[in-house]
N, C-alpha and C positions, 0 to 999 in steps of 0.2 A: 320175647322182649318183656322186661320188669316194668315198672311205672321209675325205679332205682335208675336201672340202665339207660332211660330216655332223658331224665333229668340228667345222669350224667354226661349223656351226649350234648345235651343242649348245650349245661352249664361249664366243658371244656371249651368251648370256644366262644361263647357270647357271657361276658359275666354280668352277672344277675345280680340285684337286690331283694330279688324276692323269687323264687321257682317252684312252683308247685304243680305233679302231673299228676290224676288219676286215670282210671279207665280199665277196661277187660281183655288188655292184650293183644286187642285189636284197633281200637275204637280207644283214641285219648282226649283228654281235655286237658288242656296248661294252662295255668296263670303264669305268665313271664312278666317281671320289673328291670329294665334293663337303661342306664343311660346312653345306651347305643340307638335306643327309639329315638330320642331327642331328635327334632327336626323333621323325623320321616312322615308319611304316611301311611294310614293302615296296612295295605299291600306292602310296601317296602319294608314294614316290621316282620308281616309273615315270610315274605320273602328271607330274610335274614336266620329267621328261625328255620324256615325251611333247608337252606343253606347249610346248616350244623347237623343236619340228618345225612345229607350228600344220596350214596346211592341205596338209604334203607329206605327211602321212600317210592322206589323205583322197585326194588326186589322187594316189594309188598313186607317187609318186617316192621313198617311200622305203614299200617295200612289208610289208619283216617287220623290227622289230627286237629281237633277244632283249640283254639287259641283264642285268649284275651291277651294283648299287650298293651303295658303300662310302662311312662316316663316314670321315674319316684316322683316327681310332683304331682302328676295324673294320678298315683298310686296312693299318695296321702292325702289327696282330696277324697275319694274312694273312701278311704276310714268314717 
């Protein structure tokens, strides 16, 4: 799996204002801005994220990913 391919997993079902993955293949880091955060809590953000992977998280192709999520408010504070 690409750093390409994970963003576009995410960003087909959760749209983003802001998406950014890197990482080695194994091992990712994301910046996600999403108004679908609005209201949640931290867990229920990842949760959601985790959600838009389904069963690659399970069949090890996308084996660790660490995540910052961002409301756009949360996200232009942040600037």
């Amino acid at each position: 799996m690409t750093a390409d391919q994970l963003e576009t997993l995410i960003a087909e079902q959760l749209p983003c204002q802001h998406l950014s993955v890197e990482g080695d293949g194994r091992h990712w880091y994301a910046t996600i801005v999403s108004t679908q955060f609005e209201g949640l809590r931290l867990i229920q953000r990842h949760q959601k994220v985790y959600a838009t992977l389904g069963q690659k998280m399970h069949t090890d192709e996308v084996h660790a990913l660490s995540m910052k999520t961002y409301t756009p408010n949360e996200w232009a504070q942040q600037a």
